[in-house]
C-alpha positions in Angstrom: 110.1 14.4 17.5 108.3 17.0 20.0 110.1 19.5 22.1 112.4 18.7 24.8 109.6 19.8 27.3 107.0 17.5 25.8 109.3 14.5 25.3 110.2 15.0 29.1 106.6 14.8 29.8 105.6 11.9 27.8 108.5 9.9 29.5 106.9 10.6 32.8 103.6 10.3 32.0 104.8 6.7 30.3 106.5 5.8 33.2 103.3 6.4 36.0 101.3 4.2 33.5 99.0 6.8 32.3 96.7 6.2 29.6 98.4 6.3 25.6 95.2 8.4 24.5 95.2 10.5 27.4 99.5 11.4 26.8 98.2 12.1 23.5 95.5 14.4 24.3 97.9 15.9 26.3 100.7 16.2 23.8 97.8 18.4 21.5 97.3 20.4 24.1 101.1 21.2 24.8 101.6 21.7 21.1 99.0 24.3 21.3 100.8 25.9 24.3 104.2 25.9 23.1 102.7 27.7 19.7 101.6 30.5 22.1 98.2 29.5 21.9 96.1 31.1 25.4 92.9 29.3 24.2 90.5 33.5 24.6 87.2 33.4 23.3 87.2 37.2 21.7 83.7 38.9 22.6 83.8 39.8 19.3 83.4 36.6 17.6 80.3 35.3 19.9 76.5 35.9 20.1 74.4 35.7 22.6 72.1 32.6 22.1 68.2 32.0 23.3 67.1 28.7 24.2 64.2 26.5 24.4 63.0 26.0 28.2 62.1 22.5 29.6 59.2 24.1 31.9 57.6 24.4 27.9 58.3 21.3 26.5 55.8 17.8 26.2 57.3 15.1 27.2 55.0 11.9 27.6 55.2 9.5 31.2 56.1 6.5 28.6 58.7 8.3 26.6 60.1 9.8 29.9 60.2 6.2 31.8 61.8 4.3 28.7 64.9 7.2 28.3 65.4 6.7 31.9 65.9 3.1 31.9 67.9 3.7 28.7 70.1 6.3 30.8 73.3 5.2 33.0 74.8 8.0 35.3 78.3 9.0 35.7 79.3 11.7 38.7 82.5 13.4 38.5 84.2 13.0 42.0 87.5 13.7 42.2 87.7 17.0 44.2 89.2 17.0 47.3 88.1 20.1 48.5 91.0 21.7 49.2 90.1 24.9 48.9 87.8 24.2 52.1 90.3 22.7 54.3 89.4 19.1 53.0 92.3 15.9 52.1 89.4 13.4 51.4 86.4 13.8 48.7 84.5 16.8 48.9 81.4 13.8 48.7 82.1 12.9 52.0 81.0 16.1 53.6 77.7 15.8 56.0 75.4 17.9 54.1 72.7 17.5 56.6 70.9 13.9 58.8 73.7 12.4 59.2 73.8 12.2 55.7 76.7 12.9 52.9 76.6 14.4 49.3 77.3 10.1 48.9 74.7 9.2 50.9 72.3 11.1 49.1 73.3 10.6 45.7 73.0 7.0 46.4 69.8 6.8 47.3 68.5 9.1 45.1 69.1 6.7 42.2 67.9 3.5 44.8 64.7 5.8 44.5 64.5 6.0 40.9 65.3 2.7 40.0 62.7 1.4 42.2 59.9 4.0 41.0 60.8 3.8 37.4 61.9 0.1 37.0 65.0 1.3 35.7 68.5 -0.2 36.2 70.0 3.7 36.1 73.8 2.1 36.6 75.6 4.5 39.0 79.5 5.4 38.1 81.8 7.3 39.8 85.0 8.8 38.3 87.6 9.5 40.8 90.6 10.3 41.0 93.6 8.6 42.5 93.1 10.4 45.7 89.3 9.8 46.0 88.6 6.3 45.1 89.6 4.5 47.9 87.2 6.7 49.9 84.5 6.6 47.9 83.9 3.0 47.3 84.5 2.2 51.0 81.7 4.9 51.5 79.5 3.4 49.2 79.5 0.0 50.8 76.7 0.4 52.7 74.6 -0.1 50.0 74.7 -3.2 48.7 72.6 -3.5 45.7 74.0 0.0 44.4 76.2 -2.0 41.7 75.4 -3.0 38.2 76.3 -6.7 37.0 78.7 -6.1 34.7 80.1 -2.5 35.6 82.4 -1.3 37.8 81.2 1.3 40.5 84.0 4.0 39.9 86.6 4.9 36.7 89.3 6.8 37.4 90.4 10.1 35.6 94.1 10.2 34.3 96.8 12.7 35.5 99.4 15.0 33.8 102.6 16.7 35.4 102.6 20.8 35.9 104.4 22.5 33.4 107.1 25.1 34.9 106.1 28.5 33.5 109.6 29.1 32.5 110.5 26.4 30.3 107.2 24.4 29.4 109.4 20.9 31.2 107.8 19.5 33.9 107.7 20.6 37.3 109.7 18.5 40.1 109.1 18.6 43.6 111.0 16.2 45.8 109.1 17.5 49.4 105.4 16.0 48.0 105.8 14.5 44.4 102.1 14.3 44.5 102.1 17.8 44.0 104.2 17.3 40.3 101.1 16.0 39.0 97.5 17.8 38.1 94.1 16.8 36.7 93.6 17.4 33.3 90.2 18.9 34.2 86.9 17.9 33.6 86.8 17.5 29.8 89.4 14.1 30.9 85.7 12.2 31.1 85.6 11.4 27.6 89.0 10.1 27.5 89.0 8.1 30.9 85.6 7.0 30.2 86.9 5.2 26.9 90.4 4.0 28.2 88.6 2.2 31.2 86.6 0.6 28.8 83.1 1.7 30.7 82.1 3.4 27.2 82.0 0.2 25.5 80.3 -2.2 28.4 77.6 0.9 28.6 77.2 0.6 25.0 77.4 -3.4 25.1 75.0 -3.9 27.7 72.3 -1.8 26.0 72.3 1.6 27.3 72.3 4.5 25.3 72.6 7.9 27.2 74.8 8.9 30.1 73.8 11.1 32.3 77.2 13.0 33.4 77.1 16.2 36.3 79.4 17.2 39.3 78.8 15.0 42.6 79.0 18.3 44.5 75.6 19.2 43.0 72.6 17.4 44.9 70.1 19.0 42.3 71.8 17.0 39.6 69.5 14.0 39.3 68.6 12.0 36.5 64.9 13.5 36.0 62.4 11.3 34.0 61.8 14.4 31.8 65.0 15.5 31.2 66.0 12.6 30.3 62.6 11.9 27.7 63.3 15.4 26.6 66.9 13.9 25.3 65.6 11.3 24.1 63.0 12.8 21.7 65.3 15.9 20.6 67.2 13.5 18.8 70.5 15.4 19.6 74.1 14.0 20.4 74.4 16.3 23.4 73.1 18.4 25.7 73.7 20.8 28.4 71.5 21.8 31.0 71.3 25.8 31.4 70.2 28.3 34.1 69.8 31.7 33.9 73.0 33.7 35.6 72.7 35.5 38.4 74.9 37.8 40.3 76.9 35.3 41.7 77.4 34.1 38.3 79.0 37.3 36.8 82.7 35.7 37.0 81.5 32.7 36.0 81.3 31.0 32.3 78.8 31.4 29.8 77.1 30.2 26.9 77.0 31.6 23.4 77.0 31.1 19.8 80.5 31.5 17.5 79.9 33.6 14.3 82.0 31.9 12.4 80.4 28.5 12.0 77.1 28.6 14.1 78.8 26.3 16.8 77.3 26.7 20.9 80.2 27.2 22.8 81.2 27.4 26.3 83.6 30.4 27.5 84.6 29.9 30.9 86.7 32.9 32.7 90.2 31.7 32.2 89.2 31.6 27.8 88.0 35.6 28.5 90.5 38.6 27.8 90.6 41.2 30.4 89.1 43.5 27.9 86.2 41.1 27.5 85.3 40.5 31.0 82.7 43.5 31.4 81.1 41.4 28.5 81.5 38.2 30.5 79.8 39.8 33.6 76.5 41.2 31.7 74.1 39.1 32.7 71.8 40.7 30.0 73.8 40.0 27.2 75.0 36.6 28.0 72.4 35.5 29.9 72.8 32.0 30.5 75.4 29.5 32.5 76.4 25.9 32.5 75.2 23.7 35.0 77.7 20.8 34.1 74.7 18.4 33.6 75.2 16.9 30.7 73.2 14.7 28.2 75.0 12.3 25.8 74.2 9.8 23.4 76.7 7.1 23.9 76.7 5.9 20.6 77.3 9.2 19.6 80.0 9.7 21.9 82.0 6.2 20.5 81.7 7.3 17.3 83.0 10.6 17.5 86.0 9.5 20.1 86.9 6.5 17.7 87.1 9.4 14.2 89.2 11.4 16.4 91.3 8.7 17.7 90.1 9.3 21.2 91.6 12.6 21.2 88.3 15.6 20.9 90.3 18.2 20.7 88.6 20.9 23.2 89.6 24.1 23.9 92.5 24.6 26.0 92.3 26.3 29.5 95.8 27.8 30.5 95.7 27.5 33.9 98.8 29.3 35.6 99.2 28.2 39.6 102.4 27.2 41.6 103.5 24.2 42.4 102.3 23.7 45.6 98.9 25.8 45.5 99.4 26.9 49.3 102.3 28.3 48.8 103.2 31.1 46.4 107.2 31.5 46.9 107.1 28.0 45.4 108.0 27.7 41.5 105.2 29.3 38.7 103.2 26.2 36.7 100.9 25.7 34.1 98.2 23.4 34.1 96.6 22.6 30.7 92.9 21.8 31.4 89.8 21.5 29.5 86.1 21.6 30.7 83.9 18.4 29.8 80.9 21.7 28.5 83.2 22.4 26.1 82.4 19.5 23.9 79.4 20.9 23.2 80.9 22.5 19.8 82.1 18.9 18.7 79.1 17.6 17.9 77.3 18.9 15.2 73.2 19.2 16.5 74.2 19.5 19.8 71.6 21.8 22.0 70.8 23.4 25.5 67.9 23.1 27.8 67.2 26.1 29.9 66.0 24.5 33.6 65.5 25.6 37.0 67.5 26.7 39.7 66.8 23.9 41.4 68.7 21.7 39.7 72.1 23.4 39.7 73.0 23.1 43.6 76.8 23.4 43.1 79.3 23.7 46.5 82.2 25.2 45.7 82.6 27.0 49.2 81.4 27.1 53.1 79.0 30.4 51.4 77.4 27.3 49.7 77.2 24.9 52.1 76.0 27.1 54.9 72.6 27.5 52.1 72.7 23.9 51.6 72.6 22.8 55.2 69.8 25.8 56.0 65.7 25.5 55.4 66.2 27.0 52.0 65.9 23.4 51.1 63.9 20.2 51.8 64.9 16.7 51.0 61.9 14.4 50.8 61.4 10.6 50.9 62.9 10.6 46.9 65.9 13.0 48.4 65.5 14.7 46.2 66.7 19.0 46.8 62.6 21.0 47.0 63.6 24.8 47.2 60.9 26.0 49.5 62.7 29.4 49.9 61.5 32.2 46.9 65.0 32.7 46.3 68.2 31.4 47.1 70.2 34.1 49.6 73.5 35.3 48.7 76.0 34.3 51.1 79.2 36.3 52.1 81.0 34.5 55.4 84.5 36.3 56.2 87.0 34.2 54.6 89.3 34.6 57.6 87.0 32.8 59.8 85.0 30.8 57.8 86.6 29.3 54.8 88.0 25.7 55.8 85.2 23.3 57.0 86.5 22.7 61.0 86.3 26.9 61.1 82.8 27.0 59.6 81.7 23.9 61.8 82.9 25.6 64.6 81.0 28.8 64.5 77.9 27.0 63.2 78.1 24.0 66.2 74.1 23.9 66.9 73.2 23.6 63.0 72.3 26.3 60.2 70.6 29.1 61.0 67.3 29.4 59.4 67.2 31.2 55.5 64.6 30.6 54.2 63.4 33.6 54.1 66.9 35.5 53.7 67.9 37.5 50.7 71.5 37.9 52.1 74.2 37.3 54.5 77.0 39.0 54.9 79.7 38.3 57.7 82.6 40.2 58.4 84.4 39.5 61.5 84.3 36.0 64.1 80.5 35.6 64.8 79.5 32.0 66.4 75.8 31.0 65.7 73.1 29.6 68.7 71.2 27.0 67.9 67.5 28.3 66.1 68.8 31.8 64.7 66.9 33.6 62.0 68.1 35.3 58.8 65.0 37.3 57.7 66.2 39.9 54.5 69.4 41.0 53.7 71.5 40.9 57.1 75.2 42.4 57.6 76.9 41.2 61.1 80.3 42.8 61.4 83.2 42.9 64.2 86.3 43.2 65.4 86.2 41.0 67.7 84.7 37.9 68.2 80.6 37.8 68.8 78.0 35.5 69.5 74.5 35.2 67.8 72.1 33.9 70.8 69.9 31.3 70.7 66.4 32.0 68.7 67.8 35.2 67.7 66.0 36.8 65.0 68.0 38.8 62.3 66.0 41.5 60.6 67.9 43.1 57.5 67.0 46.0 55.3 64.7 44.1 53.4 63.0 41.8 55.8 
C-alpha cells in the first residue's frame, strides 16, 4: 500500500477514467516526491557537450524523400494560452493573412505531401480543453486525415498536490482547476494508451516527427528527417545555439557519471547553479522541442518499462488557481518530453538554425512573428529575411494579454526587420506602417501614440 496522499490520488484519478499507465507514471513520480526528491541537475555533475551541425552534414534527395514518407507528425497542442489572456488553444491565434498557427501547420504538411509524395500523417495531442476546438478548426481541410488514424490524441491529467500534505487539492468554485497536465514528457504515455503508437507502427511508419504547435519553424524538413534516418539513432533533438533570451532557459549537457545527454531545464537548477545555467559560453546550446524518434524504438523501450520511462521529475510549485495567489500552495509533478533523451542509449543532437525554433510563449513573440522579420512563402513555410531576430520588451501592464496587445497594435505590426530591439515601457498605440530601425526604447507615463509611417531610429540604427 502507498501513502494516504497517493492512494487518495489514484482513487481520483481512477474515478475521471484516466489512463492505468499514466496513474502509474504518476504514482513513480509521487514516490519520488514524498522521498524528498527535488529532481536538481548539480552543475557539478554535467559537461558541456559539442555537437555535430546539420548545415555540415550530406544527406542525399532520395534518402531525404524516403525518411519523409517514412515520418508521421505529432504537434503538441494543448496550451491554452493563459498566460496571454487566452481560454481556447493558443493554435487558434491569427498569426498573420487571416491565417492561424492551424492554418498554417496544415498546409504546411498539404505542401509536403504533395511535393514529396509522402502521406506525412498529421496528429494533434490535445488536451481536454483544446480538442473540441481544434478539430472543428481543422475541418476546413478535408483531405488533412490519414485512413486509418485519428486526427488528434489526447494527453492525460493528474490532480495538484497541496504543498502541505502531498493529498490532492480540492476546489469546489472551478474543479477544473483540481486537475493539471503532467507536462510534456505525458506524449510517450498518451501516445501508447491511445493506441496511435501501434497503428503508426502497423501501418508502416517508422519515425515521428514530435514539436510544439506554437512553433511555425517546426516543420518536418526532408533533411532533417534523412539526417535521422541515416544516423541510425533512437532519438534526436534538434538544438540551437542560446542566446540572451535564452539565459533562463534549459540546456543541454553531458552527465559525468555515465556519458548520458541530458536536458536541465530551470526548475532541475539550484539557485547556486543558475549563473552556470545562464553562461551561454559554457552551456551553449538549447532545446528546440523538435524531436526525432524511431517508433520501433519507442515501442520497445515503453513495453521493457511497462510504459512507464521514468523521466526526471520537475517539482513545479503554483497555487491552485494560478491567478490567484491567496488561494492554497500546490505541486505539480511534470516532466519534459527532451528529457527522454537519456533513456535511450545512442541517442544524439543536431545543432540547426534559428529558423526553425519560432516558439510563442508571449505577446514579445508574437509581435516578431506577426512583423517583416519573417516571410511565409507558397510552401508556408517561416523565411527569416531579417539578419537577426530583435529582442522584444512590451510593458507587461499594457501588453501582455492578447485583446491589450491587439488593441495598441490595431493597423498591423510595425515593421522589424531591421530592428535589433524594442523596448516599451508605458501605453504606446502603434499607426499603421511604423518602423523599428536599431535598438528603440519608447517610454511614458501616460498614454502615447506612434503616428502613421513613423520611423523609429535607436542607438544602433
Amino acid at each position: 500500500m502507498g501513502s494516504v496522499g497517493l492512494e487518495m490520488a489514484r482513487a481520483k484519478m481512477v474515478g475521471a477514467g484516466v489512463d492505468p499507465v499514466a496513474i502509474e507514471t504518476f504514482a513513480h513520480y509521487y514516490r519520488l516526491l514524498e522521498h524528498g526528491e527535488t529532481g536538481l541537475i548539480p552543475e557539478s555533475s554535467i559537461e558541456p557537450v559539442q555537437i555535430e551541425a546539420l548545415a555540415d552534414v550530406q544527406v542525399p534527395d532520395d534518402v531525404a524523400a524516403e525518411a519523409l514518407r517514412r515520418t508521421a507528425i505529432v504537434k503538441l497542442n494543448g496550451g491554452l494560452g493563459t498566460s496571454m489572456g487566452m481560454d481556447r488553444a493558443k493554435s487558434l491565434l491569427c498569426v498573420r493573412r487571416g491565417l492561424s498557427f492551424l492554418d498554417i501547420i496544415a498546409r504546411q504538411v498539404l505542401h509536403l505531401r504533395k511535393k514529396y509524395d509522402a502521406p506525412l500523417p498529421l496528429i494533434f495531442m490535445n488536451s481536454f480543453r483544446t480538442s473540441a476546438d481544434t478539430l472543428e478548426a481543422l475541418a476546413r481541410y478535408e483531405d488533412l486525415a490519414v485512413a486509418g488514424l485519428p486526427l488528434d490524441f489526447l494527453q492525460n491529467k493528474e490532480p495538484k498536490l497541496l504543498a502541505a500534505d502531498l493529498t490532492p487539492a480540492s476546489f469546489p468554485k472551478d474543479p477544473e482547476l483540481e486537475w493539471c497536465p503532467p507536462g510534456h514528457g505525458d506524449v510517450y504515455t498518451a501516445i501508447r494508451g491511445s493506441g496511435v503508437l501501434k497503428q503508426l507502427i502497423d501501418q508502416g511508419f517508422r519515425y515521428v516527427f514530435i514539436s510544439n504547435s506554437d512553433n511555425l519553424g517546426a516543420v518536418p524538413a526532408p533533411e532533417v528527417a534523412g539526417w535521422f534516418a541515416q544516423s541510425g539513432a533512437p532519438f534526436a533533438i534538434e538544438a540551437v545555439r542560446r542566446t540572451p533570451s535564452d539565459k533562463k532557459g534549459g540546456h543541454f549537457a553531458r552527465r559525468k557519471a555515465d556519458g548520458r545527454l541530458v536536458l536541465r531545464e530551470t526548475a532541475q537548477t539550484a539557485p547556486g547553479d543558475l549563473e552556470a545555467l545562464a553562461d551561454l559560453d559554457r552551456h551553449r546550446y538549447t532545446s528546440t522541442n523538435n524531436l526525432w524518434i524511431d517508433l520501433q524504438a519507442l515501442a520497445a523501450t515503453l513495453d521493457a518499462r511497462d510504459g512507464v520511462l521514468g523521466l526526471p521529475m520537475i517539482r513545479n510549485e503554483k497555487t491552485v488557481d494560478p491567478g490567484d495567489s491567496k488561494t492554497p500552495k500546490v505541486i505539480q509533478i511534470e516532466s519534459a518530453m527532451g528529457a527522454a533523451i537519456e533513456v535511450f542509449e545512442g541517442a544524439t543532437l543536431i545543432e540547426v538554425g534559428r529558423d526553425r525554433f519560432v516558439p510563442v510563449k508571449t505577446t514579445n513573440d508574437l509581435l516578431v512573428l506577426r512583423s517583416d522579420v519573417y516571410e511565409i512563402g507558397s510552401d508556408f513555410v517561416l523565411d527569416m529575411v531579417a539578419a537577426d531576430v530583435p529582442y522584444v520588451d512590451l510593458d507587461p501592464h499594457h501588453y501582455k494579454l492578447v485583446g491589450e496587445f491587439d488593441q495598441r497594435f490595431p493597423e498591423g505590426a510595425p515593421s522589424m526587420a531591421k530592428a535589433t530591439s524594442l523596448k516599451v515601457d508605458g501605453d504606446w498605440t502603434f499607426g499603421h506602417g511604423v518602423q523599428i530601425v536599431g535598438a528603440v526604447e519608447l517610454e511614458a507615463a501616460t498614454a502615447q501614440r506612434v503616428p502613421a509611417g513613423e520611423v523609429l531610429s535607436g542607438t544602433d540604427g
